[in-house]
Structures are given as structure tokens and as C-alpha cells.
N, C-alpha and C positions, 0 to 999 in steps of 0.2 A: 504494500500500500504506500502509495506517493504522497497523495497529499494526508496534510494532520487532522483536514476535517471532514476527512471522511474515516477517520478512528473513532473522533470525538463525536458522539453525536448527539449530546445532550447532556444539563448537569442533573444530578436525582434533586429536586426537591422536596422536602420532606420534614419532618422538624427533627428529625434524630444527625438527618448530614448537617443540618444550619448548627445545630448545637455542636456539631464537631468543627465546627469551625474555630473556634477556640484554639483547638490547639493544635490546630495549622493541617486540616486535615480537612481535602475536600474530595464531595464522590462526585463521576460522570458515568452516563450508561456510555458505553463503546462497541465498536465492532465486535462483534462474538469471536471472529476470526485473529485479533488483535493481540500479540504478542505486550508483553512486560515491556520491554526493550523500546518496542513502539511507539505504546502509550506515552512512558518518561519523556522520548524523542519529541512528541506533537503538542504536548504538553506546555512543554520548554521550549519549543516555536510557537505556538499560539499565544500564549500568555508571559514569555519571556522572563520567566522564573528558575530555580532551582530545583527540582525535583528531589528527595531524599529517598523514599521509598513509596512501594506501589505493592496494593491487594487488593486480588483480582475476587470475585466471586462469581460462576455462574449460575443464575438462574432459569431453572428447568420450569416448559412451561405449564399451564395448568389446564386442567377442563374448565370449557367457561358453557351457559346455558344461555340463550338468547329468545325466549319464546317455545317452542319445539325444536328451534335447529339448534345442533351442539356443534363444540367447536372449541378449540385451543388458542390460550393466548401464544402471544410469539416469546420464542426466548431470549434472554437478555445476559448482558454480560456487564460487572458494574466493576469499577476502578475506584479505591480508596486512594488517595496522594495524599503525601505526607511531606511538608512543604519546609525549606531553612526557617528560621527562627526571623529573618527581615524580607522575606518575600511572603505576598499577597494576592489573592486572584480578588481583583475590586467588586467584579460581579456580583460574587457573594457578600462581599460587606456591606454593599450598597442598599441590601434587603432587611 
């Protein structure tokens, strides 16, 4: 994968990641396909930061029910980053 934002595809909002922001720890869902290596990489071009460490989780997907038709959510794949001690992604502070 070339470009960073097609890794990144969005940040989790939530009140458990905003609360981890504290301590310099932010999540994004990413490419399911996405390497460790990758993420740190797109990360650290897109928001011009530091990167310290990265965990990954994937999420398997589930049965969803919609009326009579049944059906699977999609699977996802989420990035905890754990940021130096003077770098910041603004986005999330801004909220």
C-alpha cells in the first residue's frame, strides 16, 4: 500500500479512545490488510509525529438482523498508537 490514507481510514470515536487520550494514546480503524510497520509509517506522514508503539486488534464480524434479511457486519481492524511524551494529533484534542 502506497498511499497513508488508504491505511488510515478513520479515527474510533468513542468515549473509552477520547479518554485514552490522556496518555498519548490514540485509536484508528485501518486497512484489515495493514501491517504494524505500515501503520507507524502513515501515521508519521499524515500527522507528522513520532510514533512509539502500535496495537493492533482485529475485529471478527458479527450476525446483524435487519427485518427478515440476515446479514454480517464487515470486519475491522483497529490501531492503538502510543505517541512521545510532546507530540499530539490536534484532531482529537480539538473535541
Amino acid at each position: 500500500m502506497e498511499n497513508p490514507r488508504d491505511i488510515i481510514l478513520s479515527p474510533v470515536v468513542s468515549e473509552k479512545s477520547y479518554a485514552a487520550v490522556k496518555n498519548k494514546r490514540y485509536s484508528f480503524f485501518v486497512d484489515i490488510r495493514a501491517e504494524k510497520s505500515e501503520i507507524k509509517r502513515a501515521i508519521e506522514e499524515i500527522f507528522k509525529v513520532k510514533v512509539l508503539k502500535i496495537n493492533t486488534v482485529n475485529i471478527k464480524s458479527k450476525p446483524k438482523r435487519i427485518g427478515r434479511s440476515l446479514g454480517t457486519s464487515s470486519r475491522k481492524k483497529r490501531a492503538v498508537v502510543t505517541l512521545g511524551k510532546k507530540d499530539k494529533i490536534d484532531f482529537f484534542e480539538s473535541v
